[in-house]
N, C-alpha and C positions, 0 to 999 in steps of 0.2 A: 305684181300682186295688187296694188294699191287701186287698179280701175275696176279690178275684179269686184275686190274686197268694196271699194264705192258701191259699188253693184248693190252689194251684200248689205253691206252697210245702209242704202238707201230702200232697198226690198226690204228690209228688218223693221226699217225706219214708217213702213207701211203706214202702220197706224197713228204714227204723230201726223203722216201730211193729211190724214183723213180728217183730223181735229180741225186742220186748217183751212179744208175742202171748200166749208162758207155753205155746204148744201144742209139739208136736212134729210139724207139718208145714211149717216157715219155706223149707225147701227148694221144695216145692210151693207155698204160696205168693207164693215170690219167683218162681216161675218162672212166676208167672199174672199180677202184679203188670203187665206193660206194659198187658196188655188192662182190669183193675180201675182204672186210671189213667184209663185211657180213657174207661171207661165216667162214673167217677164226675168228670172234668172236662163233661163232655160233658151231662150231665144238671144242670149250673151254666149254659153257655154255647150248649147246642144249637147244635154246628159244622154247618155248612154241607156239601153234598157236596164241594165245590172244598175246603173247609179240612182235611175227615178226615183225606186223606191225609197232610200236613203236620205237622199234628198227631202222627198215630199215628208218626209218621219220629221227628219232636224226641223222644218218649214213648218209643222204641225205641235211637234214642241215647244218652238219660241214662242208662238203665240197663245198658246197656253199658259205658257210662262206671263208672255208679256199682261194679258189679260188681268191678272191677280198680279203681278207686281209692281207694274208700271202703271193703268189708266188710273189706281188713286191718285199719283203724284200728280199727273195730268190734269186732273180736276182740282187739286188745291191749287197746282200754281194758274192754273185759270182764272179761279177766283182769286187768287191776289193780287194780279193784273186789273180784274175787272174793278176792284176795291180803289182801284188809286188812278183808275183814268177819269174821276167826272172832273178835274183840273189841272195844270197845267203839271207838265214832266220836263223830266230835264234829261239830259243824253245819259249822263251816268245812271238813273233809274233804266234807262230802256239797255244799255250796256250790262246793267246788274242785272234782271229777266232775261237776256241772253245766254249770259252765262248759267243762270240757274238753270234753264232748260237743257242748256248741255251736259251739267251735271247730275241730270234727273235722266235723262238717254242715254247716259254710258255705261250702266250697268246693261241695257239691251244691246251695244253692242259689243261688251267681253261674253255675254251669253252667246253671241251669233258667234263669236271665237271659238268659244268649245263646239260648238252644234255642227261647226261646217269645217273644225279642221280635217275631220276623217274624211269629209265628202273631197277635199279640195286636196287632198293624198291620192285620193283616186281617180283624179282625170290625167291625161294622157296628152301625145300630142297632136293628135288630130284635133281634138276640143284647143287646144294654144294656137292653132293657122284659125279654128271658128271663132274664135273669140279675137284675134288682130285682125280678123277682117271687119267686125260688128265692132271694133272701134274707129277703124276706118272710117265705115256708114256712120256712126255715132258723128265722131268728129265732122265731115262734110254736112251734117246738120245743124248742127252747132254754130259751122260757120255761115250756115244760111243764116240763123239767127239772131248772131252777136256780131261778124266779120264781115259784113256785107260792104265792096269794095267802095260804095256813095259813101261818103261823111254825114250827107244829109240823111241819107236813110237807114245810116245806123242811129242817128239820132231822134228820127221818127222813131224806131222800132223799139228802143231805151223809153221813150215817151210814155208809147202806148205799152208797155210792159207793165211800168211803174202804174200809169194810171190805174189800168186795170186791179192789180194788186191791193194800190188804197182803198177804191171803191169799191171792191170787195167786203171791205172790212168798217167802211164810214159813209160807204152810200155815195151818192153821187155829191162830184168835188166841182166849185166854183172856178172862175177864171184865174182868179189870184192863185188860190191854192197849185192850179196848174202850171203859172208862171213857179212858183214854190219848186216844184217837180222839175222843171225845163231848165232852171237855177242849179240844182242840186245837182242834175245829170251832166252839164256843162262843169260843174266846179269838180266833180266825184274822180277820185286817183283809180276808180276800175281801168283795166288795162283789159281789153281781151286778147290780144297780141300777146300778151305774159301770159296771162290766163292760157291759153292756146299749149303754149309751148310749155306749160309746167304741167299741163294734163297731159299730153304727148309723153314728157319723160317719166310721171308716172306711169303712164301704161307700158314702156317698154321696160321699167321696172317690175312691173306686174307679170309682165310674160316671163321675166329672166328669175324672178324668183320662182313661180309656179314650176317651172322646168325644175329649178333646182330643190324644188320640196320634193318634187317625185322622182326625182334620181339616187335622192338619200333614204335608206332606212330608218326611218325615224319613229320616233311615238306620235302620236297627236298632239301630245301634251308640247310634245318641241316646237312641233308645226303651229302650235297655237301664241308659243312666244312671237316667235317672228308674224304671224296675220297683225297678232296686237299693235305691234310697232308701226305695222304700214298703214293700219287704220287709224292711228295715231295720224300718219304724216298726210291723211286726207285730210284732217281738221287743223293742224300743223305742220307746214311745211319744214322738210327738215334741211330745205335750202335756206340759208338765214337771210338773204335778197329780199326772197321768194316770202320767205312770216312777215319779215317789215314791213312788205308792201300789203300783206295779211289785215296784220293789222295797223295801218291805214285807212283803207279800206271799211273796218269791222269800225272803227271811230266815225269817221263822216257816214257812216250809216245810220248810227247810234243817234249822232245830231240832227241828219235827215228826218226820220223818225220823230222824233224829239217835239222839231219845229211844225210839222205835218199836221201832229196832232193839238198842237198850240195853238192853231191856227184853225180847228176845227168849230163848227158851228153847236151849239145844245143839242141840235136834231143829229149833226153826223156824231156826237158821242155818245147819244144814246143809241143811236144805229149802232154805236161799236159794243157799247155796254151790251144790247140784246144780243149781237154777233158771240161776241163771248159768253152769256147766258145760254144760247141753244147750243152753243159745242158742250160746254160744260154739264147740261143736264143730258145732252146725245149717251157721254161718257158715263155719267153716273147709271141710267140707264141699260149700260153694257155692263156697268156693274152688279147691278139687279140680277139680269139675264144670266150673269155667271156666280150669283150666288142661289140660283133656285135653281140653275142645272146640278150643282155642286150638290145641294141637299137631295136633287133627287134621286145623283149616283148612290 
């Protein structure tokens, strides 16, 4: 259940990675996002005619939902960020904005819990062989990406990941800065070899539980304990290895981070400061737009 629920989870998630998009269309594609949701659950689980409807309901509720509940948060803690980057940070600061962001997106995804336990009672097992094979495909992508058998050219590929990423958000980055990046990716406990094989046994966790939500009679409400738990163990592993090396990992990022931005010029922190300014007014914006739809239902 838990790659399904990733799915889900990250389809739900629509609208935070729009925030982080870096374009100046978040309005536009927030306002496409129910049907992009759709499309891209659906090409996981190939829904059924009887299921679409349903589907597209729950997908058209969250973000109704999410619209009015969640993009305020999203704009305060933007502006809270933006408030406290024009000087130096430290890993505990960018570790505490971590957390707070998870804690502001966890109520969107126990709402995706109620929304899709009914949908996820009614597939079958023709949709369980579509969905192991589209993690197949998934994963052999994956390993095009992250496992690629050169040492060198998983390390190019880590480079330019990373690079792209910063300069998104601080503009373009100096020599140093990239020795910074080459440094951190060389020193950094990522494992994809682990990563690999902990995503593999979620997903065949996710098929065996799926099978076993729809062999039981059950309420939603039951179905929806157990989704929680597994979407739980996407963000937490419930292999205790497997969290340590979690968080690891979630620390020498926090420092990464940390030093990145230390180490940035006047010009690339206000490149980040404006970065954060136009998401944060994109979102207030969609605020706007869904309080003048609201008065004029």
């Amino acid at each position: 259940m838990k790659e399904f629920l990733h799915k889900i989870r990250a389809a739900i998630a629509i609208a935070t990675l729009l925030l982080m998009s870096g374009c100046s269309i978040v309005r536009l594609g927030y306002d496409h996002a129910p049907l992009l949701t759709w499309w891209w659950l659906d090409s996981y689980v190939d829904f059924s005619r009887e299921q679409a409807p349903h589907v597209k309901q729950a997908i058209h509720q969250w973000f109704d939902w999410h619209r009015n509940a969640q993009i305020p948060e999203y704009v305060d803690w933007l502006a809270t960020i933006r408030s406290q980057i024009d000087g130096p940070v430290t890993s505990v600061q960018v570790c505490q904005w971590s957390d707070e962001l998870q804690n502001i997106i966890a109520p969107a995804f126990d709402r995706a819990v109620l929304l899709s336990a009914p949908v996820v009672l009614r597939l079958g097992d023709a949709q369980w062989r579509y969905l192991e094979q589209r993690y197949i495909k998934s994963n052999d992508e994956l390993r095009r990406d992250f496992l690629q058998p050169d040492p060198e050219d998983r390390r190019r590929a880590a480079i330019k990941r990373t690079v792209k990423r910063i300069e998104n958000l601080y503009g373009k980055i100096n020599e140093e800065q990239k020795r910074l990046i080459v440094a951190s990716i060389e020193a950094s406990p990522f494992n994809p070899e682990m990563w690999m094989v902990e995503r593999q046994r979620r997903q065949q966790e996710t098929l065996s539980t799926l099978r076993q939500l729809a062999s039981e009679s059950i309420a939603s409400e039951q179905a929806a304990i157990t989704l929680r738990r597994l979407i739980e163990y996407t963000h937490r592993s419930d292999d205790s290895d497997y969290r340590a090396y979690q968080l690891r990992l979630a620390g020498h990022t926090c420092e990464f981070i940390a030093r990145m931005h230390n180490s940035a010029t006047p010009i690339q922190r206000q490149h980040a400061y404006d970065k954060l300014k136009e998401w944060e007014m994109d979102l207030r914006a969609l605020m706007v737009d869904n309080s003048l739809q609201t008065a004029s239902e």
